[in-house]
C-alpha positions in Angstrom: -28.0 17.6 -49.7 -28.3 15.0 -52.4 -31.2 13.2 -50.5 -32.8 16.7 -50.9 -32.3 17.3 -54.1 -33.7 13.5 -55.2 -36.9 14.7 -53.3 -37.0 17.8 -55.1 -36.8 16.3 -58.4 -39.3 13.9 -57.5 -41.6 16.3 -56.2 -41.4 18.6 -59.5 -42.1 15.5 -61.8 -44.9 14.5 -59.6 -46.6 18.3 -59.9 -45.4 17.9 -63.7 -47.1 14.5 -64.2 -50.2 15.7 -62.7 -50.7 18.9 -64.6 -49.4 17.3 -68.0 -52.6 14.4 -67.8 -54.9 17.5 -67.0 -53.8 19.2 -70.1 -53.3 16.9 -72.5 -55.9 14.4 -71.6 -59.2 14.7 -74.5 -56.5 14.8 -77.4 -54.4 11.5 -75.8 -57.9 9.8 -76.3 -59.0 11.0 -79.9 -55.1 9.9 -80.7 -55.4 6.4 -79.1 -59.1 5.9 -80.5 -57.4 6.8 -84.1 -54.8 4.8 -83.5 -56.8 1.4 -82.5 -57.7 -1.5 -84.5 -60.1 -3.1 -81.9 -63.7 -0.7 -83.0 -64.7 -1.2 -86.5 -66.1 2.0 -86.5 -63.2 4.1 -85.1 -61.1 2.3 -88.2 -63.4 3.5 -90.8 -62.9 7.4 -89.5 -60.8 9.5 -92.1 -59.1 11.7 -89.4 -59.0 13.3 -85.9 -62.3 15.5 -86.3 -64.4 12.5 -87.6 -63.2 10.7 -84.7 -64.2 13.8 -82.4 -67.9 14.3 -83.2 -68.8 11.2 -83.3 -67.3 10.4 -80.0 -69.0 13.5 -78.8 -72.3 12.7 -80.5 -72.2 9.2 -79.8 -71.5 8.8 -76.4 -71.0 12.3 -74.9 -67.5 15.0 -74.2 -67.1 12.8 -70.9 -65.8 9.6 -72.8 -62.8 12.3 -73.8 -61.9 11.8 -70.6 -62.3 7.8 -70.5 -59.5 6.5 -68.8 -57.9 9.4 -67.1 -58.0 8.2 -63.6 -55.1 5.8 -64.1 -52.9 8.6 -65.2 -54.1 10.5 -62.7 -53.3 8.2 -60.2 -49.7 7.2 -61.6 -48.4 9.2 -64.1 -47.1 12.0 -61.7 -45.2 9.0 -60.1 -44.0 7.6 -63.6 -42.8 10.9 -64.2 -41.5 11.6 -61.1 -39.2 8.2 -62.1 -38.5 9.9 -65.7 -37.1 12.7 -64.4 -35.4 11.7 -61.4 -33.3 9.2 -63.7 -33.1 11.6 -65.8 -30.9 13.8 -63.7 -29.3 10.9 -62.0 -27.7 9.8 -65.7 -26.6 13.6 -66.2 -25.4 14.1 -63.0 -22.8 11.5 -64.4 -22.1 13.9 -66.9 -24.1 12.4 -69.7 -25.4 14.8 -72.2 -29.0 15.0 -72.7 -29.8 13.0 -75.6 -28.0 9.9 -73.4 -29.7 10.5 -70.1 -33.1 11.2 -72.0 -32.7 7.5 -73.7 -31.4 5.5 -70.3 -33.8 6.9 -68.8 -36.8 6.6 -71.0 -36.0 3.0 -71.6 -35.5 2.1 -67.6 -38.6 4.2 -67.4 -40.8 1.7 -69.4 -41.2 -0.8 -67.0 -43.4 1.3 -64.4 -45.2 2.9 -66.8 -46.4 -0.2 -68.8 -49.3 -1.3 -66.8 -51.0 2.5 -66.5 -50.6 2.8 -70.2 -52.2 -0.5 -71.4 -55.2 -0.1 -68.5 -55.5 3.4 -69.7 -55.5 2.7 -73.4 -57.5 -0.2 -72.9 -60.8 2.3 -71.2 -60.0 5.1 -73.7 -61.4 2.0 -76.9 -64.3 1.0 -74.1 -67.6 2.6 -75.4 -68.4 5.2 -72.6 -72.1 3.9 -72.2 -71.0 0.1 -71.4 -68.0 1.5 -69.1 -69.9 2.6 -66.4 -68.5 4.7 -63.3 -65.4 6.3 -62.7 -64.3 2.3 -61.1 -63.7 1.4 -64.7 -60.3 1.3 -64.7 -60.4 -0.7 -61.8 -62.6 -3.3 -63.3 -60.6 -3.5 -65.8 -57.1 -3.8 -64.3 -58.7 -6.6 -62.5 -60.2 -8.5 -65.4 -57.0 -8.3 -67.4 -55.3 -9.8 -64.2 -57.6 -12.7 -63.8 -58.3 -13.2 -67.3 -54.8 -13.7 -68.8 -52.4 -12.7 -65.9 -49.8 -10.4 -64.4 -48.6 -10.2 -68.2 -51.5 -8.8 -69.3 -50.6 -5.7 -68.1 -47.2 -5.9 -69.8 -48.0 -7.1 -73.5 -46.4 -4.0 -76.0 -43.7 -3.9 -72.9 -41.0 -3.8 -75.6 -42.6 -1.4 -78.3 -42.7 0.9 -75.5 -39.2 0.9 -74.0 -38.4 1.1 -77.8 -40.3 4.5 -78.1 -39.4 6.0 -75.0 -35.7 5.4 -75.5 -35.7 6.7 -78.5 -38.5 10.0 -77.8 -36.9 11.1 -74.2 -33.6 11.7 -76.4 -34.9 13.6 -78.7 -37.1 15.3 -76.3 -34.4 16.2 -73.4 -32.2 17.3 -76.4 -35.1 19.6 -77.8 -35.6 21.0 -74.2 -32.2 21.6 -73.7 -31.2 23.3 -76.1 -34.6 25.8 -76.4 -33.8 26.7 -73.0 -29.9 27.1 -74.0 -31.1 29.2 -77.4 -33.3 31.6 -74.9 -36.5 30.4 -75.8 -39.5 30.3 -73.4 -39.9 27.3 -70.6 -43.5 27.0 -72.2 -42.2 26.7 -76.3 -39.0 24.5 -75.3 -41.6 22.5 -74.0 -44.0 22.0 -76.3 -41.5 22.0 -79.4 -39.8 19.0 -77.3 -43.2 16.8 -77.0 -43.1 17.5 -80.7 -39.5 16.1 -81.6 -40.7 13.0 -79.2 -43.3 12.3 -81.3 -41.6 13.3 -84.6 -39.5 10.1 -84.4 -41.8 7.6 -82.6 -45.4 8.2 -84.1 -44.6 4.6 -86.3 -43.7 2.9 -82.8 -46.7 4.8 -81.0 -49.4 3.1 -83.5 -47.9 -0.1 -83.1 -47.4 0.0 -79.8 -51.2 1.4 -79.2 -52.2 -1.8 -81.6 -50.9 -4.3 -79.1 -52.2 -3.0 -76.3 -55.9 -2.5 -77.3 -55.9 -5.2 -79.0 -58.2 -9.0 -77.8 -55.8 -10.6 -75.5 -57.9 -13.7 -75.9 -57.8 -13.9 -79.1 -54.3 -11.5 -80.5 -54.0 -10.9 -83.8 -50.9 -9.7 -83.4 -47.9 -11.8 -81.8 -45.2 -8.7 -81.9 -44.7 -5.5 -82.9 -43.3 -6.5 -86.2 -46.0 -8.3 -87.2 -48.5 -5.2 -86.3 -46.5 -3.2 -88.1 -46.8 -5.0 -91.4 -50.2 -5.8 -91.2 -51.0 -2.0 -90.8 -48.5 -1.2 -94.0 -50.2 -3.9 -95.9 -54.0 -2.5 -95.0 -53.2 0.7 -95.5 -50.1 1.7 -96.4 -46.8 3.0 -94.9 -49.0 6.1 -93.8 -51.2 4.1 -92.0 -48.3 4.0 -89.2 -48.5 7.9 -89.1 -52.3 7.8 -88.1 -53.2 10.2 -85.1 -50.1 12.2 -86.2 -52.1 15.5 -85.6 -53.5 14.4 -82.1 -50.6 13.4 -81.4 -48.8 16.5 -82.0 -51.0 19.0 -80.5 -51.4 16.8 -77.6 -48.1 16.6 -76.5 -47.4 20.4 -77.3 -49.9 21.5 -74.7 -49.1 18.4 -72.3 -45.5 19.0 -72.6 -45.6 22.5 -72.9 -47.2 22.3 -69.2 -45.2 19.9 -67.8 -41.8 20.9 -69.1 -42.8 24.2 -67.4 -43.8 22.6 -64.0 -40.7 20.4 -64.0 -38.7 22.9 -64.2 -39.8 25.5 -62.2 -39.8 23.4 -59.9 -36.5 21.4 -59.7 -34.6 24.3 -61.0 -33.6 25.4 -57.4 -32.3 21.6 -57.1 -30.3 21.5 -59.5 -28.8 24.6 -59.1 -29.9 26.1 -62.3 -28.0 23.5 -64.9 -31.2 22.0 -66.8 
């Protein structure tokens, strides 16, 4: 029975990952293009609409989409991770906000690589990116170019964020669906509480990773922070707050849903 209920909450995470990318997808980019200091002319944008027509006008709506396939192809199994350590941590009785940070920082590992390769094809200008093998191409010139830990620089910016955003998002979820509130609002006011609290880490952490790994201008996450303080000021670290927002409102708002849906039967209703 509890080999069945793992596979279950595997299965729902998977379907949840899936259908989250789907949703959120176009606003992740116009966030992470905000967010970037590797364009020049992505820096000089004033805010998330700027950033959207000219993306639009310059190299078409597809380049929204620039660097979906990695997600595609691993976020439902990240999340599947996410979840499924998730309930391990509360089957030992942990409350939410606990599991939601154990397993958002064991979590980080996995989803490392996707997210720099991902984040890395959403900066690429969609006319020199070519077909949908981008991501591959890229993933492989990371590799050869600097190595394994290519794919791992912002590592610990990450597992900072996610500790701290899965506890304030399981605690969110929990308790809308304790106050009665809809699966599909619980949801998408607990990708808002994530990002509440880790939008500083998120620019920083989008700053390393899209950043020239030849040549990095920034050593750690410390050092990124200060630099983007000093050019433009503590809210500088808040930039792509409103992307950021409405993306993970309609991305968790579907996945939250999905997930639990899903693994509801598994867990024999406790969420």
């Amino acid at each position: 029975r509890l080999g069945e209920d793992a596979a279950s909450m595997s299965l729902a995470g998977l379907a949840a990952g899936v259908a989250q990318v789907l949703a959120e997808h176009p606003l992740d980019t116009l966030k992470v293009r905000l967010q970037t200091r590797a364009r020049v002319d992505l820096r000089t944008a004033l805010d998330w609409r700027g950033v959207l027509v000219s993306t639009v006008r310059g190299e078409g709506m597809s380049a929204l989409y620039l660097g979906i396939w990695p997600r595609i192809l691993t976020y439902g199994a990240v999340k599947a991770s996410l979840f499924a350590l998730y309930e391990t941590f509360r089957g030992g009785d942990l409350a939410p906000a606990s599991a939601g940070a154990l397993a958002g920082a064991c979590n980080a590992l996995p989803s490392c690589p996707p997210e720099v390769v991902k984040s890395r094809c959403q900066v690429s200008m969609h006319g020199a990116q070519g077909d949908g093998w981008h991501f591959v191409r890229t993933s492989h010139e990371l590799v050869t170019k600097h190595g394994m830990r290519a794919l791992f620089r912002g590592l610990p910016t990450l597992a900072l964020r996610d500790t701290v955003g899965y506890s304030c998002l399981f605690t969110a979820f929990d308790a809308g669906e304790r106050g009665g509130l809809p699966r599909w609002l619980a949801g998408g006011l607990a990708g808002c509480s994530f990002y509440a609290a880790t939008m500083p880490i998120d620019r920083v952490k989008t700053v390393l990773m899209t950043q020239s790994f030849a040549c990095p201008a920034y050593a750690s996450g410390w050092h990124a922070a200060w630099d983007i303080i000093v050019r433009e000021g503590v809210l500088g670290l808040y930039r792509g707050t409103v992307p950021a927002l409405l993306r993970t409102f309609v991305g968790q708002a579907v996945g939250l849903t999905v997930y639990s849906a899903m693994a509801r039967p598994a867990t024999g209703g406790r969420r």
